[in-house]
LORODO-340806 format. One record per residue: residue number from 1; z, y, x of N, C-alpha, C, O in turn. Coordinates in steps of 0.001 Angstrom, whole numbers. Layout:
ZAMI   nr      n.z      n.y      n.x     ca.z     ca.y     ca.x      c.z      c.y      c.x      o.z      o.y      o.x
ZAMI  NUM        Z        Y        X        Z        Y        X        Z        Y        X        Z        Y        X
...
END
This chain:
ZAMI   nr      n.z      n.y      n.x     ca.z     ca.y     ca.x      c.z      c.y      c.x      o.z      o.y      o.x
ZAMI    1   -90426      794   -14757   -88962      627   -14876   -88349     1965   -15266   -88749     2869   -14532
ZAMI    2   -87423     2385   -16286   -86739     3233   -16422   -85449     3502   -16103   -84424     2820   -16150
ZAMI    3   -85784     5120   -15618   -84364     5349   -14479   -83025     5201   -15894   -83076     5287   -17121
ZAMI    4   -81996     4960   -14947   -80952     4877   -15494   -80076     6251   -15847   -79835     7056   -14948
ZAMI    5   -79582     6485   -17309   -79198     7585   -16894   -77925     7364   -17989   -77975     6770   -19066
ZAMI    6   -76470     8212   -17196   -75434     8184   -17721   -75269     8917   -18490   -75655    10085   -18525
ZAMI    7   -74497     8175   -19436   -73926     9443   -20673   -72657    10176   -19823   -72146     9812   -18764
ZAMI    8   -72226    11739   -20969   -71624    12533   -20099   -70398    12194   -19996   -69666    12599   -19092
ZAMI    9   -70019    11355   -20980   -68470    10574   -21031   -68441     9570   -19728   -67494     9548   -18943
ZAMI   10   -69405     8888   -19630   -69132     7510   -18440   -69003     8591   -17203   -68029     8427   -16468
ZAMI   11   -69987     9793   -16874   -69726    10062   -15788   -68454    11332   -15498   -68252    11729   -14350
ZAMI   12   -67888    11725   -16350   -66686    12437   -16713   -65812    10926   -16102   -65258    10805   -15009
ZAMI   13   -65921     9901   -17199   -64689     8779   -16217   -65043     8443   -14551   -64246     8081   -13685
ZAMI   14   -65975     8601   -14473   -66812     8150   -12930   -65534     9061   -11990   -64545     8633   -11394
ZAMI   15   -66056    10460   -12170   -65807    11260   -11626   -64330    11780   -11546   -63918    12501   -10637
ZAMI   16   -63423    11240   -12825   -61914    11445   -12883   -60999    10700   -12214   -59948    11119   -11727
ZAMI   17   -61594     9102   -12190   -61249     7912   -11842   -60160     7713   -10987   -59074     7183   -11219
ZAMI   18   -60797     8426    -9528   -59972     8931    -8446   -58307     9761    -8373   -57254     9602    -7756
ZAMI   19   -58910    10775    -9495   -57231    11691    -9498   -56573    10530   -10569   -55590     9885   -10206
ZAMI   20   -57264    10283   -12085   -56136     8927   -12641   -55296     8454   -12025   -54148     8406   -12466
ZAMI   21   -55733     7826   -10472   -55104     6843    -9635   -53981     7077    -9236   -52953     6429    -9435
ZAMI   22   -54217     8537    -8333   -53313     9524    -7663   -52171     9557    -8735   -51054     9074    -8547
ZAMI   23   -52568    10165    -9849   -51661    11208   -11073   -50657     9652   -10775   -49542     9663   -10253
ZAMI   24   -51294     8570   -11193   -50351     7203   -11539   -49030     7186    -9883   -47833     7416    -9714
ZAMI   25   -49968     6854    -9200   -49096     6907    -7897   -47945     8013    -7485   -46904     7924    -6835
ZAMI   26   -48769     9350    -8324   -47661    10130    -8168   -46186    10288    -8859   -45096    10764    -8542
ZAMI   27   -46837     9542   -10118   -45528     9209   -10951   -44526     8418   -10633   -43337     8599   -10892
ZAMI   28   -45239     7129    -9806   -44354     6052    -9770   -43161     6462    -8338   -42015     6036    -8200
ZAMI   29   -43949     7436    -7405   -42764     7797    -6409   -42270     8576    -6902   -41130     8642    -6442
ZAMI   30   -42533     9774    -8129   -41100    10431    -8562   -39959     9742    -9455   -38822    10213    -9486
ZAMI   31   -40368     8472   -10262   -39697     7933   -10621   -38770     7116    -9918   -37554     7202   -10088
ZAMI   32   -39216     6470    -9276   -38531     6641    -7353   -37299     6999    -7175   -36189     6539    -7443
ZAMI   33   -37895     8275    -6467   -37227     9105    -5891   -35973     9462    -6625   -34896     9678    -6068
ZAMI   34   -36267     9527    -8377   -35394    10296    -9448   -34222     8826    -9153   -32996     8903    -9072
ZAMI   35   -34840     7914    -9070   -33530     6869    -9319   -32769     6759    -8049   -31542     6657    -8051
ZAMI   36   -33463     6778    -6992   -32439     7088    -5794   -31667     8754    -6083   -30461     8916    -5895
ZAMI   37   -32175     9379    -6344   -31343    10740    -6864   -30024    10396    -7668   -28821    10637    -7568
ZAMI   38   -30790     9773    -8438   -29138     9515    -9603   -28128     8237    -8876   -26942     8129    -9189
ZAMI   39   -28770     7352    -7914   -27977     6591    -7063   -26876     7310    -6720   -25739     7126    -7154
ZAMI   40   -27402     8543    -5543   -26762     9282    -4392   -25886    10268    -5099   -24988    10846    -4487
ZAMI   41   -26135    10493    -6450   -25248    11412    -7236   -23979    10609    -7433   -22886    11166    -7321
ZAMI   42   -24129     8743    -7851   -22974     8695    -8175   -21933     8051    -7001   -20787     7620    -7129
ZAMI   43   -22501     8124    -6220   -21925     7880    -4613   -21243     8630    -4967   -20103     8384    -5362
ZAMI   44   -22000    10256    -4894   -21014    11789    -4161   -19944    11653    -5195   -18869    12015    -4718
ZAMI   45   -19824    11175    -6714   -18808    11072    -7796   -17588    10551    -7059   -16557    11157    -6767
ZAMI   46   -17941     9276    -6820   -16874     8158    -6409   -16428     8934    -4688   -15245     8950    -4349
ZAMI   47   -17345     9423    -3913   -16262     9815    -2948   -15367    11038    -3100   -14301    11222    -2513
ZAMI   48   -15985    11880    -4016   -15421    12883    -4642   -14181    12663    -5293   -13200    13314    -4933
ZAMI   49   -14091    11755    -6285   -12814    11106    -6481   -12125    10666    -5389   -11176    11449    -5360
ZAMI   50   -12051    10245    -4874   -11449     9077    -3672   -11076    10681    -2947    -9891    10867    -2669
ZAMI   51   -11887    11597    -2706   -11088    12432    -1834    -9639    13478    -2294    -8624    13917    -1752
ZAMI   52   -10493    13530    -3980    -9196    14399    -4410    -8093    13592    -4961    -7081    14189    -5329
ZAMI   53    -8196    11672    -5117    -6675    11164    -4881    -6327    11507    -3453    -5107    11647    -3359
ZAMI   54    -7225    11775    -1810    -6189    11232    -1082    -5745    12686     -640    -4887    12970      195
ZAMI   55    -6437    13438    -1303    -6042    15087    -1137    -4582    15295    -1555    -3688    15922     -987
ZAMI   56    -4578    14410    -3018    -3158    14643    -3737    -2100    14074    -3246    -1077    14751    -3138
ZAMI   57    -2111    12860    -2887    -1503    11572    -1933    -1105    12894     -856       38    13329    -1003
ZAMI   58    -1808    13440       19    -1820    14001      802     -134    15651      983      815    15936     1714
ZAMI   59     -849    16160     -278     -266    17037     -681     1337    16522    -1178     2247    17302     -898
ZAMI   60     1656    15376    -1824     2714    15280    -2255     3625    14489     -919     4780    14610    -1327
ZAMI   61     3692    13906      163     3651    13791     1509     4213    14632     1531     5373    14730     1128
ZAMI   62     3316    15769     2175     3829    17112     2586     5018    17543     2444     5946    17517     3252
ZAMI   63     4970    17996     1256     5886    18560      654     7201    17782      563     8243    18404      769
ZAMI   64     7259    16089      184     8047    15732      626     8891    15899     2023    10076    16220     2118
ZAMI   65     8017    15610     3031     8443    15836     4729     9045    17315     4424    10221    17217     4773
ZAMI   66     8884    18295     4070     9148    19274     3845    10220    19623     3278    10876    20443     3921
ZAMI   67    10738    19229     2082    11954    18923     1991    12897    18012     2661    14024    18505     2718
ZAMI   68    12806    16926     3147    13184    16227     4307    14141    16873     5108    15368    16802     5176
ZAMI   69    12836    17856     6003    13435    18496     6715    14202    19511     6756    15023    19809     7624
ZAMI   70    13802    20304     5353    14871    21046     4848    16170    20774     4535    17000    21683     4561
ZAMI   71    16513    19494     4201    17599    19274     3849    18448    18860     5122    19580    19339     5196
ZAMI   72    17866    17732     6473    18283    17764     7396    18960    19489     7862    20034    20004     7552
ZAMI   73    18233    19829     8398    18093    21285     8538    19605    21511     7949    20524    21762     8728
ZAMI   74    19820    21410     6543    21284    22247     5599    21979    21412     5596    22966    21716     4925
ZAMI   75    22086    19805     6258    23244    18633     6649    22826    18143     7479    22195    17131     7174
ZAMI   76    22877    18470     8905    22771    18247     9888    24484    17766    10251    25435    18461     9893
ZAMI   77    24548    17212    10576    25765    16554    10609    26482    16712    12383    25733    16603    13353
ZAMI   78    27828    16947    12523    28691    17440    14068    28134    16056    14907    27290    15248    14519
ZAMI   79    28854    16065    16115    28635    15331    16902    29985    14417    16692    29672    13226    16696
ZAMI   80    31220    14598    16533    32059    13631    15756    31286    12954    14883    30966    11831    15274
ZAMI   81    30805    13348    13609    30632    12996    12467    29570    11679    12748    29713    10579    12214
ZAMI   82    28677    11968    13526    27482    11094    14019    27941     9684    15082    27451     8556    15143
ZAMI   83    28890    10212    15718    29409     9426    16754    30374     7590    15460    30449     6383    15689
ZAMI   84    30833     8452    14305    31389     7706    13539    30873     6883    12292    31491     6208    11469
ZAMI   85    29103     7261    12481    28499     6355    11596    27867     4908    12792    26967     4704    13606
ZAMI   86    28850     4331    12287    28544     2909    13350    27938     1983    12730    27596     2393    11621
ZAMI   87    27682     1076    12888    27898     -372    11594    28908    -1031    11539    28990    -2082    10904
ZAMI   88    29647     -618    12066    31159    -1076    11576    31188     -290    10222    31192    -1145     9336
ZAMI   89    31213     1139     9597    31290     1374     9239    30024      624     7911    30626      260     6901
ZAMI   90    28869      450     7866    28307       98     7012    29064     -581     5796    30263     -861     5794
ZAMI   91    28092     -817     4675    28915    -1306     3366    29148    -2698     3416    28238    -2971     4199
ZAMI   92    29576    -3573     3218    29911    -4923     3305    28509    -5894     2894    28410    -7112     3047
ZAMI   93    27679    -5136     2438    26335    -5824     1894    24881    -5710     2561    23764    -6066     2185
ZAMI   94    25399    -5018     3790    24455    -4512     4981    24901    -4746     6409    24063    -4988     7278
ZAMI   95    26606    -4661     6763    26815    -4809     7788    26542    -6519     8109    26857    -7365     7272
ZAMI   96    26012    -6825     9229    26196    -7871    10313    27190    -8836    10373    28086    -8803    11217
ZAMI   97    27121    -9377     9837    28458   -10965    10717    28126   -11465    11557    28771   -11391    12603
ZAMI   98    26936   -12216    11460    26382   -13451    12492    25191   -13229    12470    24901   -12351    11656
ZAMI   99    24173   -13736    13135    22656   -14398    13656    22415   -15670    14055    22965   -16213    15013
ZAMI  100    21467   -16240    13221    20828   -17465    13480    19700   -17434    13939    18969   -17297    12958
ZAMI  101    19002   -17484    14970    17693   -18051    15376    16707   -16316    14984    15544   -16245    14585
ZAMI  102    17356   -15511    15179    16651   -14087    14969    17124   -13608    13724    17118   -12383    13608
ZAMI  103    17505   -14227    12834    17719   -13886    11339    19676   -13352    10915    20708   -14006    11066
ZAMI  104    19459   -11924    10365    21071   -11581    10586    21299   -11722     9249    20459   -11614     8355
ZAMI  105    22494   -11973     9136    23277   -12086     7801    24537   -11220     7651    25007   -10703     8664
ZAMI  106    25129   -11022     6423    26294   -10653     6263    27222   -11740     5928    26997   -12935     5736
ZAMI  107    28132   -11178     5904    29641   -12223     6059    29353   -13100     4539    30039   -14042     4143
ZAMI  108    28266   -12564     3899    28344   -13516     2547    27448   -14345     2405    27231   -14986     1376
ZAMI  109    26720   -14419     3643    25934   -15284     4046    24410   -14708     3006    23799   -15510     2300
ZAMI  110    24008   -13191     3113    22920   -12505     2784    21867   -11600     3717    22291   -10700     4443
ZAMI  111    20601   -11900     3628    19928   -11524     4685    20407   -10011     4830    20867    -9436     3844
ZAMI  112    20323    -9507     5791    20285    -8107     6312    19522    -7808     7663    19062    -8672     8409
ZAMI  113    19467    -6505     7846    18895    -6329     8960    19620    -5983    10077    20850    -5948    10037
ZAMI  114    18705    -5605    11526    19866    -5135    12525    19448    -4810    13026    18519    -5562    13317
ZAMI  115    19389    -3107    14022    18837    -1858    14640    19699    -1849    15856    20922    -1707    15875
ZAMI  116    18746    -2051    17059    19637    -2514    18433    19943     -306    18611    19259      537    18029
ZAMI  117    20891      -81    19372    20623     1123    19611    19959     1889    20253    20097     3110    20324
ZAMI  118    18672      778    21115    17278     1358    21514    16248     1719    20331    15213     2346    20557
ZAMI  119    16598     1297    19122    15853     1319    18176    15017       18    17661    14452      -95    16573
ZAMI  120    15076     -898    18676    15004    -2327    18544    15390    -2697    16910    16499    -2586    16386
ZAMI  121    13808    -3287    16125    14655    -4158    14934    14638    -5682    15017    13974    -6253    15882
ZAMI  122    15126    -6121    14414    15137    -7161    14160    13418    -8160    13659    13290    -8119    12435
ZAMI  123    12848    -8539    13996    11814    -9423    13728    11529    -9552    12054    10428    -9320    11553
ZAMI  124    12725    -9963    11294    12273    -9908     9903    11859    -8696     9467    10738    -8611     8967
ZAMI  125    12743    -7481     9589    12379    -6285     9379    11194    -5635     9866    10584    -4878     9110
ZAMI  126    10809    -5834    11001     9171    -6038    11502     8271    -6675    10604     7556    -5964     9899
ZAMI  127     8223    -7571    10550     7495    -8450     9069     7741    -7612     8058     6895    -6763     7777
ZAMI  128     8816    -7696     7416     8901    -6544     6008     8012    -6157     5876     7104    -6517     5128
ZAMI  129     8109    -4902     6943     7323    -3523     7456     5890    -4245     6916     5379    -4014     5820
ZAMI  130     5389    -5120     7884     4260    -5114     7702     3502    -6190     5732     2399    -6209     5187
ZAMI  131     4519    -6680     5474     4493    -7456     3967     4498    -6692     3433     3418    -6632     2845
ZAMI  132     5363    -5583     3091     5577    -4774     2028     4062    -3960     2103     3698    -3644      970
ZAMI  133     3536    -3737     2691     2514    -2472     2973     1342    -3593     2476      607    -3317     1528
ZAMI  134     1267    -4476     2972        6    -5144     2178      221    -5882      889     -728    -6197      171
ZAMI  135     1405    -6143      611     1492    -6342    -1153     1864    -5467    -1976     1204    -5301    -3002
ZAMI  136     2909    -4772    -1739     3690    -3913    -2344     3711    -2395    -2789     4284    -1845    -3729
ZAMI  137     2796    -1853    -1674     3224     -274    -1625     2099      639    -2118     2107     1870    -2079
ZAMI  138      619     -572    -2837      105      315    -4076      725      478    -5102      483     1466    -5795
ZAMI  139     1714     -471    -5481     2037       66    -6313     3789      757    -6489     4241     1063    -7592
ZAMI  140     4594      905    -5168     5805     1283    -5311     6060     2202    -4022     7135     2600    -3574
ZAMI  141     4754     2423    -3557     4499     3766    -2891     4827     3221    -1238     5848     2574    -1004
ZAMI  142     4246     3425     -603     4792     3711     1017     6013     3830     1487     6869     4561      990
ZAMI  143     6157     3142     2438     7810     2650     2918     8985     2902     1972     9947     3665     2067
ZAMI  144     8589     1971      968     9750     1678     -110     9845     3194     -842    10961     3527    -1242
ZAMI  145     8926     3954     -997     9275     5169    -1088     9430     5363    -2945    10209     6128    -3513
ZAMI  146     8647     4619    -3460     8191     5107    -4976     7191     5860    -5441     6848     6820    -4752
ZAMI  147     6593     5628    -6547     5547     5993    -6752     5593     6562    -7989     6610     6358    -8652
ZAMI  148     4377     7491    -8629     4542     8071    -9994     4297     6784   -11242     4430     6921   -12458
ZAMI  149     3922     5592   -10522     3940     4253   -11299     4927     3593   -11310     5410     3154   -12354
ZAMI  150     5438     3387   -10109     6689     2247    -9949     7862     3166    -9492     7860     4391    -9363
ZAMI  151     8927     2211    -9265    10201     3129    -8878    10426     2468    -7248    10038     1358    -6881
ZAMI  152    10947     3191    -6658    11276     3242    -4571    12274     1766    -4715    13434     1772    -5128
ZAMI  153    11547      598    -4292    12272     -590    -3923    13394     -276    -2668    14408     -971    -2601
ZAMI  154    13226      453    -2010    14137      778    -1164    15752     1032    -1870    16765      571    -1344
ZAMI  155    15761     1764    -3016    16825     1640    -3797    17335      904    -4285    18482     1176    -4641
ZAMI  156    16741     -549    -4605    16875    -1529    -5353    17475    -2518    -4977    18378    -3146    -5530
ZAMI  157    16586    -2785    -3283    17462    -3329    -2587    18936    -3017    -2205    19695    -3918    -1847
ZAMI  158    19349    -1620    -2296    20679    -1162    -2124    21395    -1903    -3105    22392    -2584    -2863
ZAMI  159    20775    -1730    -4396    21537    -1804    -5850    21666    -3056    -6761    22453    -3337    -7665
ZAMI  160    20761    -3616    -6280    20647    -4879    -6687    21456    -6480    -5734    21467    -6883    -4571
ZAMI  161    21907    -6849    -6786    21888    -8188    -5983    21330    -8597    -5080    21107    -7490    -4589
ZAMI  162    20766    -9448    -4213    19913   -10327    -3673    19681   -11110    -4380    18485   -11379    -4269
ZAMI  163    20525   -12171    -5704    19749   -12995    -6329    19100   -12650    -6875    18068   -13277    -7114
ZAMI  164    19438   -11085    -7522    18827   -10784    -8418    17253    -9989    -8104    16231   -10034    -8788
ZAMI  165    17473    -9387    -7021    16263    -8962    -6482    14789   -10257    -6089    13569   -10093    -6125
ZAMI  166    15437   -11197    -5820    14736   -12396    -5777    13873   -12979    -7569    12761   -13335    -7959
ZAMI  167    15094   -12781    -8079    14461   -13430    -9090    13292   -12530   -10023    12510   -13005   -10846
ZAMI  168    13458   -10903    -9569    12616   -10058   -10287    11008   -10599    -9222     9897   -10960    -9612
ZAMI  169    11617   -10417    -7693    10286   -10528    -7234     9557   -12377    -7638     8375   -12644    -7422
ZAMI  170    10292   -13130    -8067     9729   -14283    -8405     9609   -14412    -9631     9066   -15507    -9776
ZAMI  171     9825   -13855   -10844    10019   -14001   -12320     9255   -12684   -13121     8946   -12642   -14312
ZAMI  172     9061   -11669   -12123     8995   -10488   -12898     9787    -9777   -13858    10971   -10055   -14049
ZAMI  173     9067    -8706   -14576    10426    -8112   -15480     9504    -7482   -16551     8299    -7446   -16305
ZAMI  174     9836    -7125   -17385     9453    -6356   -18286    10682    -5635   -18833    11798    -6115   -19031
ZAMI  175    10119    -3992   -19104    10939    -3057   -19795     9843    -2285   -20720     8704    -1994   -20356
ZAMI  176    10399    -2024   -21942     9817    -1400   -22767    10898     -728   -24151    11513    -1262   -25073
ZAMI  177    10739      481   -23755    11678     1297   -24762    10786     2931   -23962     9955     3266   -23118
ZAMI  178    12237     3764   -25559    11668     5440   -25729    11459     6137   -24116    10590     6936   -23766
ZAMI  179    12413     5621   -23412    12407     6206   -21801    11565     5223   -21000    10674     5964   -20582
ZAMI  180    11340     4169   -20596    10911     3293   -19630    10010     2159   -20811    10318     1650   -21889
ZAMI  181     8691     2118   -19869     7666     1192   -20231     7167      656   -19019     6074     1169   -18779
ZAMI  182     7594     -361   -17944     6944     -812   -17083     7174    -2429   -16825     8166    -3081   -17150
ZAMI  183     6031    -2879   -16177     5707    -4599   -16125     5863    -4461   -14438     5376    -3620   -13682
ZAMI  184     6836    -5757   -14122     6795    -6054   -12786     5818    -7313   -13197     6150    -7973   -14182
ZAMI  185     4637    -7666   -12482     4440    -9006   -12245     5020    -9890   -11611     5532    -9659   -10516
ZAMI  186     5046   -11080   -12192     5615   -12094   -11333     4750   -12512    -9641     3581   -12274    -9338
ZAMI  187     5428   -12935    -9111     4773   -13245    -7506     5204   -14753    -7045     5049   -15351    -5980
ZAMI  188     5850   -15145    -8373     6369   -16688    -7494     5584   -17629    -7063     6001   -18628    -6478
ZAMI  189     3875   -17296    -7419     3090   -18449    -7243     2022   -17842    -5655     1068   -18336    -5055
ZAMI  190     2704   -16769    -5514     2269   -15946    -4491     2714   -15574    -2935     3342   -14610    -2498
ZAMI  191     2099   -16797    -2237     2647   -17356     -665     2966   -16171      144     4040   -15984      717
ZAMI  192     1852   -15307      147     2365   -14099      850     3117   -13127      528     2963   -12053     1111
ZAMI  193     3966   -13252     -330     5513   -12624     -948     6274   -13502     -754     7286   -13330      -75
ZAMI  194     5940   -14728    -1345     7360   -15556    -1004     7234   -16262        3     8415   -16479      272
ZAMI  195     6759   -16680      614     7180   -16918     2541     8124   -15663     2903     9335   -15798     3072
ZAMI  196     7640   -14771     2977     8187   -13466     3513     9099   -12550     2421     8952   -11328     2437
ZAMI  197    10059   -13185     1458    10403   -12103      520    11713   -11782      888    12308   -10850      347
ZAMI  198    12479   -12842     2231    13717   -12251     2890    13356   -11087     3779    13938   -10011     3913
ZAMI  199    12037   -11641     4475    11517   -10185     5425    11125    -8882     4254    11858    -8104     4864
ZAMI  200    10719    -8225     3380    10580    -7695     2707    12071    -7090     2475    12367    -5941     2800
ZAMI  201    12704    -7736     2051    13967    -7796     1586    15138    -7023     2392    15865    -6193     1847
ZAMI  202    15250    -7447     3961    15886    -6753     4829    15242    -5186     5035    15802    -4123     4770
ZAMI  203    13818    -5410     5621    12975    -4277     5050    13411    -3192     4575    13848    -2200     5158
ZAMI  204    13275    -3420     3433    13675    -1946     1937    15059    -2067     2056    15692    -1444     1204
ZAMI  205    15854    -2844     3066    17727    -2145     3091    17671    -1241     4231    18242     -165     4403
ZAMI  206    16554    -2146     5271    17185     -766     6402    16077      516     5902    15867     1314     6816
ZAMI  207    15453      780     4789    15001     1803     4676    15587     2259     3637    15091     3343     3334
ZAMI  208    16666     1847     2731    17298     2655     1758    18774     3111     2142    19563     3594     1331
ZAMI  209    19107     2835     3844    19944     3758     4513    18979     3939     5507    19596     3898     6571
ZAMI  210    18006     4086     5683    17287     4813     6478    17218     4607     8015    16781     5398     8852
ZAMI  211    17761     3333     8209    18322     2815     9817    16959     2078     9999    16865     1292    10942
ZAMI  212    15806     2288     9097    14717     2102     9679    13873     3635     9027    13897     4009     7854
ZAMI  213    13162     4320    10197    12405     5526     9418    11044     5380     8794    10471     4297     8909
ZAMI  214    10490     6346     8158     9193     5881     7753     8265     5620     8944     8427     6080    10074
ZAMI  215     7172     4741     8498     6227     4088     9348     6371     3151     9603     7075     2375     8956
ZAMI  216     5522     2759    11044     5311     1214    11944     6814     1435    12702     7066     2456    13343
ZAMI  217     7584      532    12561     8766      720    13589     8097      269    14761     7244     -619    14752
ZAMI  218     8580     1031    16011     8213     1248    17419     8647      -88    17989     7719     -867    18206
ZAMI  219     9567     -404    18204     9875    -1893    18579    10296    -3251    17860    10613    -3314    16672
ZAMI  220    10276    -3796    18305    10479    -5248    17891    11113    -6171    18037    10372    -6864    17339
ZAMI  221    11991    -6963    18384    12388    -8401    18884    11536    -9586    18875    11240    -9261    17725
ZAMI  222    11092   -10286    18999    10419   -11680    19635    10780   -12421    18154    11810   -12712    17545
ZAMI  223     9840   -12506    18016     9800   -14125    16378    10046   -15172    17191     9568   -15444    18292
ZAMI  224    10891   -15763    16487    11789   -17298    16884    11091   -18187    16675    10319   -18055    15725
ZAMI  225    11065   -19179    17283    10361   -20414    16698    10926   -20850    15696    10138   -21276    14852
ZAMI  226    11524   -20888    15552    11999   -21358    13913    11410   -20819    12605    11180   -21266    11481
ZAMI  227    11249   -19461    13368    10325   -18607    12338     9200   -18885    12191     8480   -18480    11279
ZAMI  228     8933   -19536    12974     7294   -19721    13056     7295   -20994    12424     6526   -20935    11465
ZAMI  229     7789   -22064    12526     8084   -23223    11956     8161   -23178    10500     7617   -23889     9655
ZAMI  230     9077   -22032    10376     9419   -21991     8588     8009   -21435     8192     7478   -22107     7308
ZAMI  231     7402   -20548     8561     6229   -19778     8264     5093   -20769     7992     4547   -20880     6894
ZAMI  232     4729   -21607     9276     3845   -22331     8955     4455   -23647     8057     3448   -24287     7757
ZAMI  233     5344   -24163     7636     5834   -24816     6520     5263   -24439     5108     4511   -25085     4379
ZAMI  234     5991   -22880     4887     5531   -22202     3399     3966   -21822     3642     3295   -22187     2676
ZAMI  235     3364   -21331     4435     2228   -21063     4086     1156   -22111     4032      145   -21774     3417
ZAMI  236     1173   -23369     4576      608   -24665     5066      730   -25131     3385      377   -26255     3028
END
């Protein structure tokens, strides 16, 4: 019988066989690894962004409160002067006539709000508070404030009608010219605006005289059953 004997090529592969394997295996975890790398890179992108909007968000705040208080500070107003802003005095399109079932109106029979002098609001204006912030205030900024996109609904409500404020938030608007290019969308087919677009509504008045301050208002009044009735009506 004759011994067997390898050529120097078969036993060159014999003998390489082993690292081939490795070299392969080693590739496939750096290729791996490289794609979780470029994963975790574009994480750090996106929180990186996200931090320097809320950095900026942050910064323009500031500076607002800052002037705020500066200006308090240079009209700080006597103790007469304060004693004589009543709501009697308010404008005819904000002050109080009557209440129905939690809900205040003016003498023209238009929602408004009403600030007990514990600081107590009114229930719709509570709602507002909390409507406006989940529909509204990406894009018209925080407590009616305005944004570098939209303009401060808090003003609008001052300035506007009520029908007319109704019919922008149910119809939308469009403007387009050399100064102003902006789209309100319409919301009329949109339950959680319009159930609540009188609460909204009182809302951005007591914050465009400021008889509500920025934030969560601290107290509340008790939702009426009626309110609750009408609520589950429109949203049902």
């Amino acid at each position: 019988m004759k011994p067997l004997f390898l050529s120097a090529a078969a036993a060159l592969m014999l003998a390489t066989a082993p690292f081939a394997v490795m070299a392969n295996e080693t590739v496939a975890k750096a290729e791996e690894m490289l794609a979780k790398a470029k994963d975790m890179r574009a994480e750090a992108d996106a929180l990186a962004k996200e931090a320097e909007a809320m950095l900026e968000a942050a910064k323009s705040e500031a500076a607002e409160a800052a002037a705020m208080a500066k200006a308090g500070e240079e009209a700080e107003p006597d103790a007469e002067t304060a004693e004589a802003e009543t709501e009697d005095d308010a404008p005819d399109n904000i002050k109080v006539a009557y209440e129905e079932d939690g809900k205040y109106f003016t003498e023209d029979d238009i929602p408004t709000y009403n600030v007990a002098a514990d600081g107590t609001v009114d229930w719709y204006s509570f709602s507002g508070f909390r409507r406006y912030h989940s529909e509204c205030h990406v894009c018209h900024g925080p407590d009616g404030e305005g944004s570098t996109y939209a303009p401060a609904l808090k003003k609008s409500a001052l300035e506007m009608d009520y029908y007319d404020f109704a019919d922008v938030i149910t119809n939308g608007r469009k403007h387009v010219g050399a100064s102003d290019n902006s789209v309100m969308p319409a919301f009329g087919t949109n339950n959680n605006v319009m159930c609540y677009l009188d609460d909204i509504y009182v809302y951005l008045k007591a914050r465009g005289t400021e008889a509500i301050g920025r934030g969560r208002p601290a107290k509340k009044e008790k939702k009426s059953a009626v309110y609750v009735e009408n609520e589950n009506a429109c949203m049902g």
